[in-house]
C-alpha positions in Angstrom: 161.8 61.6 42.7 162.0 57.8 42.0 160.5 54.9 40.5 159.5 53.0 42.8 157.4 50.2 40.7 157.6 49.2 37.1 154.7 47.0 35.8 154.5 46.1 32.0 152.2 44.1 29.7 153.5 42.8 26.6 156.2 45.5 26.0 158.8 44.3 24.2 160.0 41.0 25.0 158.5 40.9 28.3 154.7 39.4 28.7 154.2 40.6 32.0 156.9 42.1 34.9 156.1 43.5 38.3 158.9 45.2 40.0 160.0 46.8 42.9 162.3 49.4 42.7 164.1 51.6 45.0 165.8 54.5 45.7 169.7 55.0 44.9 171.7 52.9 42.0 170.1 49.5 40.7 172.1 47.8 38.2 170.3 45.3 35.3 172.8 42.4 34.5 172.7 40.6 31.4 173.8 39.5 28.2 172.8 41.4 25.5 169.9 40.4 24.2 168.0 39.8 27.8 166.0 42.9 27.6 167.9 45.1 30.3 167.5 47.8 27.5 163.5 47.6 27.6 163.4 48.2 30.9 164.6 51.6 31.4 163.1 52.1 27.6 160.0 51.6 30.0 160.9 54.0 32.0 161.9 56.7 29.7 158.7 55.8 27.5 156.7 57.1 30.7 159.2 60.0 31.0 158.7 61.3 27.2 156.0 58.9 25.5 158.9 58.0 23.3 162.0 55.4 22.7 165.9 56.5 22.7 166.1 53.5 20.0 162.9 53.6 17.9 160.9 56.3 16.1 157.3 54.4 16.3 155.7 52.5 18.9 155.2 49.4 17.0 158.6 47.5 17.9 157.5 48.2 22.0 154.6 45.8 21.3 155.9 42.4 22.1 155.3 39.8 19.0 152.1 38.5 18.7 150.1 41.3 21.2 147.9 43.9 19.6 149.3 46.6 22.5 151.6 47.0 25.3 150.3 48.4 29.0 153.8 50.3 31.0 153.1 51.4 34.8 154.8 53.1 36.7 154.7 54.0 40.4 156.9 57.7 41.1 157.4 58.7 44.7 158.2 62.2 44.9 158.9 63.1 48.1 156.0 61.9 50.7 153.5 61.9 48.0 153.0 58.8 45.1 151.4 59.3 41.7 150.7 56.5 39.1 151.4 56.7 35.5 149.8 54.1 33.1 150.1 54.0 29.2 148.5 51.8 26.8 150.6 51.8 23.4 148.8 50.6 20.5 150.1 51.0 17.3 147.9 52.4 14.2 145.3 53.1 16.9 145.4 56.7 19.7 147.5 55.5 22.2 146.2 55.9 26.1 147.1 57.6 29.4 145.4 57.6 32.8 147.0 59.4 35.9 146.0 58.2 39.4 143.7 55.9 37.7 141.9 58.5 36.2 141.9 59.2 32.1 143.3 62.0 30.1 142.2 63.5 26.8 145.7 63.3 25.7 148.8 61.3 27.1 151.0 64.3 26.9 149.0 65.3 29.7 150.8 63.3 32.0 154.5 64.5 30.7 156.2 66.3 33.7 154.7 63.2 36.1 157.7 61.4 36.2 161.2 63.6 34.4 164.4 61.8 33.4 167.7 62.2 31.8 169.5 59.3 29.7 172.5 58.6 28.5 173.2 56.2 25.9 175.7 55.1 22.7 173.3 56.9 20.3 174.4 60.0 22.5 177.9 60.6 20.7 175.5 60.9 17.5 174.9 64.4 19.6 178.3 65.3 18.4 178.9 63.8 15.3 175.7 63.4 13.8 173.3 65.9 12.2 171.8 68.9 13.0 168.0 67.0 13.6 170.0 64.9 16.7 170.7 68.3 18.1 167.5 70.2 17.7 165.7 67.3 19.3 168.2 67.2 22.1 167.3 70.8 23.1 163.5 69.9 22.2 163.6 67.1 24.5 164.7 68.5 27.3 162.5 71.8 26.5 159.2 69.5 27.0 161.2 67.8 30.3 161.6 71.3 31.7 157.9 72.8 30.6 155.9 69.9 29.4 153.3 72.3 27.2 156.1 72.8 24.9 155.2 69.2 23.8 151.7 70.9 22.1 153.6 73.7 20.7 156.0 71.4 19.0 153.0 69.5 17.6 151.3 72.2 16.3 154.5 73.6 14.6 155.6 70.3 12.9 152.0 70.5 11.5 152.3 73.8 10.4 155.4 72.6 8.1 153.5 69.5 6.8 150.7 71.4 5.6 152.6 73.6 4.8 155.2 72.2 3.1 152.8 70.0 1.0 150.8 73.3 -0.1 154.7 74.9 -1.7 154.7 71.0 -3.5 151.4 70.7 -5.0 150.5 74.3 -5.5 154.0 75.9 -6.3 154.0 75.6 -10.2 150.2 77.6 -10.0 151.6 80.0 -7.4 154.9 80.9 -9.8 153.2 81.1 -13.1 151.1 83.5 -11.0 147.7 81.7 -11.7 147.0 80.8 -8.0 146.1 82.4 -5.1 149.0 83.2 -2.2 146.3 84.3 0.3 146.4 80.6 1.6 150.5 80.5 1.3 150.3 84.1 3.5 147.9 82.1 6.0 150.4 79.1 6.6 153.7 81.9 6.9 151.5 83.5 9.6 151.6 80.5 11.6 154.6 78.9 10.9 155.9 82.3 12.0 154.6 82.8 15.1 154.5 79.3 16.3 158.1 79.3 15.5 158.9 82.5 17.1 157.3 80.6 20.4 159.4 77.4 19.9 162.7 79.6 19.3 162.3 81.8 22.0 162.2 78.8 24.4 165.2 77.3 22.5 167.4 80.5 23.1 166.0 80.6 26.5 167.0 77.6 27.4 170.4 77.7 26.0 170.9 80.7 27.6 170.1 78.4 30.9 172.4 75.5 29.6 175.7 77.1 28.6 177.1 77.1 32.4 176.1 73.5 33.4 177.6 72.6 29.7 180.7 73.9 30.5 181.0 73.0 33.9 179.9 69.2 33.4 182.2 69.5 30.1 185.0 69.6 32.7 184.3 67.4 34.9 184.0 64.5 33.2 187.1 65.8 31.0 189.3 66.3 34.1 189.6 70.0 32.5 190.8 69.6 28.9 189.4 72.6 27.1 186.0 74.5 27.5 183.0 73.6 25.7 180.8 76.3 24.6 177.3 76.0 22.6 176.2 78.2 20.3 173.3 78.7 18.1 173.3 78.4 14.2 169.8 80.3 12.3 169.5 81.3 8.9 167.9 85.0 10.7 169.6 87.4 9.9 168.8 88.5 13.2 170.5 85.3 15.1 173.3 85.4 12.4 174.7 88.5 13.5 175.5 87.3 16.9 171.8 87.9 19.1 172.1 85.0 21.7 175.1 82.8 20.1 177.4 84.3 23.2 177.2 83.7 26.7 175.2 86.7 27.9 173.5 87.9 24.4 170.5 89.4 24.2 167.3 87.0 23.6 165.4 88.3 21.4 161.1 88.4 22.0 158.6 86.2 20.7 157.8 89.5 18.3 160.9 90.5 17.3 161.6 86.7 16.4 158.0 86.1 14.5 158.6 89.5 12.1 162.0 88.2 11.5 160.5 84.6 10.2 157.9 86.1 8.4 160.6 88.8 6.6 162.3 85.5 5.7 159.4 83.6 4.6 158.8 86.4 2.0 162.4 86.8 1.0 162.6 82.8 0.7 158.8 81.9 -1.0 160.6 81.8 -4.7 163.0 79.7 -3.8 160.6 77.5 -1.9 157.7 77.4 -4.3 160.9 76.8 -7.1 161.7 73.4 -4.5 158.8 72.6 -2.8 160.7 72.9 0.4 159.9 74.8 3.5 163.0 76.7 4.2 162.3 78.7 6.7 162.0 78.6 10.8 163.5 76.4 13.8 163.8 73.2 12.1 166.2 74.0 9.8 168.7 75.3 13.0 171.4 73.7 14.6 173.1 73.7 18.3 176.6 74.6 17.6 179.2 72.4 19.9 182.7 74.4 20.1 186.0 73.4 21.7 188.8 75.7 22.3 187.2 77.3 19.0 186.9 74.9 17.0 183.8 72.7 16.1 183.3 69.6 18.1 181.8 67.8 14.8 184.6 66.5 12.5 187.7 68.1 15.0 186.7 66.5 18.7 188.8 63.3 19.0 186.8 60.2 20.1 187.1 60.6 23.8 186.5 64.1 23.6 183.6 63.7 21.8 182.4 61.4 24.5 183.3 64.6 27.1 181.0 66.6 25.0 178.4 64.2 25.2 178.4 63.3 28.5 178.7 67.2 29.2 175.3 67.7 27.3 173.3 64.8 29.4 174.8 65.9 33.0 173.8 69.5 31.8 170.6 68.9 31.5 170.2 66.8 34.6 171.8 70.1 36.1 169.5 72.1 35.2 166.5 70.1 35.8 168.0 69.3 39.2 168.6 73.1 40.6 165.6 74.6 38.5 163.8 77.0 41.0 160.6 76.5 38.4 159.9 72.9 38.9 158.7 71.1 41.9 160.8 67.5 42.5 162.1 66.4 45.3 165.2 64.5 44.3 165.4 65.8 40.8 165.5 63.3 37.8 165.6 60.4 37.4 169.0 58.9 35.8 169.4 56.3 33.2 172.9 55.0 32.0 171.7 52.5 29.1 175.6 50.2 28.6 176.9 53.6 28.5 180.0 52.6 30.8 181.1 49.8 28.2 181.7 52.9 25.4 184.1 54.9 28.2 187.6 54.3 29.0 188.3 54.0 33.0 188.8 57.6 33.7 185.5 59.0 32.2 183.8 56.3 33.7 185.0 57.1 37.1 184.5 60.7 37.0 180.9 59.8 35.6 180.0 57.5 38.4 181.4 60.2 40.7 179.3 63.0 39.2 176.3 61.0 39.4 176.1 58.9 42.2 174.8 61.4 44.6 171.2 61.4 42.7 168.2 60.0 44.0 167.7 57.2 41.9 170.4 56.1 39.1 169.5 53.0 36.6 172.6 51.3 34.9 171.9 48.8 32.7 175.5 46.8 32.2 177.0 43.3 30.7 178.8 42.5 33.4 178.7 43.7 37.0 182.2 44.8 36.6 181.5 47.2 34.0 179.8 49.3 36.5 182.3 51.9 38.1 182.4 51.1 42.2 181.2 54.4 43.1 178.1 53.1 41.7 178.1 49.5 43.1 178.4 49.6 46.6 176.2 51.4 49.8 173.9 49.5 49.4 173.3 49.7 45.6 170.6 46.9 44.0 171.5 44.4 41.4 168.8 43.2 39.1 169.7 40.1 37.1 168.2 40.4 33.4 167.7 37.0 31.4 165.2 36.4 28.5 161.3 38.1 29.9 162.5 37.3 33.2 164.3 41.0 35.7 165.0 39.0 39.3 166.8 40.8 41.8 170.2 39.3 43.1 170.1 37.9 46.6 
């Protein structure tokens, strides 16, 4: 699969771009500043209807529009699809595929499926557990798009349900109010959680080989990298799917568990306000011979890790028998070569250069690794609303 076209309106600082694109590496050149960045922020908007630098859509609108149109043109194998997106912030944003509209436009999510890798990725080892639960989350909705509705429907379930434990806790512990409603909100929150962690142990079940195996290649073999799973369950804490090779528990199993919990936990939740139970209080727990990457991982090995998380998933998406893409991902370095000292960045160019289509963004040309730059690789220069590629 590749991009072939990229056509926006009044995202970000461009007012209107048309570009060809083709298959293999194409490098965007340019000072920081240019906008090489909003291009494949383009890209990956189409990918996941979200940005790898913002949480709203309002900063994608350029200053002064009232909405932003992206395009994109995938070719995936002999056949061509076309993605468009309207983003218009405070309003229901808008998706039509092969010209045609959707109800929603998470309907078009699995159209066009990439992997990134950024700077904000080492916040994957160092940062909190949320960076880590939406990196599994992510790539969960990448591999089986309706995951995107079930996440949607359980982050719901923790508002409402959350702001029922804030407004009606003080009735509920004097015992003046009614916990029917409460026991209707666990109900959900339980089994919609049981769904989303099931596919979260399933897939890290999936992961932990192409982990450890990207983990040392880009880390010429210094140490193993193994992920685990942190849960407040009793029945995850005692070891159920944190090894390679554990047991996954079922959807069942997991939704009595979180509703055991969600009983054991209410006084302490209706005491805070706070819902404390389910998967997005979890964690994805990084080890090195051991030891936790968070807060023992040097720099560059926290880079390795990293880097081992994105390839991973590219991995996967690239050899799963479930999906149907010729080609596999599409990869997007965003200035990630300017963070890496020369022997990562070779053994990254090396690892990647044999997909179908690899975007680089870069400063300076010779930023980019040669693996990456030559047979016939593109160059794209980048300068203020203007992408022109090089002669």
């Amino acid at each position: 699969m590749h991009v072939a076209h990229l056509s926006l309106a009044d995202f970000r600082s461009y007012e209107r771009l048309e570009l060809d694109l083709r298959p293999g590496t194409t490098t965007f050149v340019g000072l920081n500043g240019q906008g090489k960045t909003n291009l494949v922020e383009a890209v990956g908007y189409v990918a996941t209807l979200g940005s790898h630098r913002v949480s709203g859509d309002a900063p994608l609108v350029r200053q002064g529009a009232s909405r932003a149109v992206v395009r994109a043109e995938l070719a995936r194998g002999g056949r061509r699809a076309l993605v468009e997106l309207e983003i218009t912030p405070g309003r229901a944003n808008r998706a039509r595929l092969n010209g045609a509209p959707v109800r929603r436009p998470r309907e078009v999510l699995g159209t066009l499926r990439s992997v990134l890798f950024a700077p904000e990725d080492l916040a994957l080892v160092k940062g909190d557990p949320d960076g880590r639960r939406r990196y599994l989350d992510d790539l969960l909705v990448t591999r089986w798009p309706r995951v995107a509705g079930l996440r949607a429907d359980y982050d719901r379930v923790v508002r409402q349900r959350t702001a029922l434990l804030k407004s009606a806790g003080p009735a509920l512990r004097s015992g003046r109010g009614d916990p029917g409603t409460l026991d209707v909100w666990d109900a959900q929150l339980a089994e919609l959680g049981a769904e989303l962690l099931a596919a979260r142990l399933r897939l890290l079940e999936d992961l932990r080989g192409p982990a450890s195996e990207a983990y040392r290649a880009v880390s010429a073999g210094q140490g193993e990298l193994e992920l685990g799973y942190r849960s407040a369950l009793p029945l995850l804490a005692e070891g159920v799917a944190t090894t390679p090779g554990g047991a996954v528990p079922g959807r069942g199993e997991l939704r009595d568990a979180l509703l055991a919990q969600a009983a054991e936990q209410r006084p302490a939740e209706l005491d805070r306000g706070v819902c404390l139970v389910g998967p997005h209080r979890d964690d994805l727990v990084l080890t090195l011979g051991g030891m936790p990457a968070k807060g023992y991982a040097s720099h560059g090995e926290s880079w390795s890790v990293a880097l081992g998380l994105r390839l991973a998933s590219y991995r996967l998406l690239l050899t799963d028998d479930e999906l149907d893409d010729p080609g596999g991902p599409v990869l997007v370095l965003d200035d990630v070569f300017a963070e890496l000292d020369a022997g990562r960045r070779a053994r990254l160019a090396e690892v990647v250069a044999g997909a179908e289509q690899v975007l680089v963004t870069a400063a300076v040309p010779e930023d980019v690794p040669p693996a990456l730059r030559g047979g016939g690789a593109d160059r794209v220069d980048v300068t203020s609303g203007s992408a022109v590629r090089a002669a």
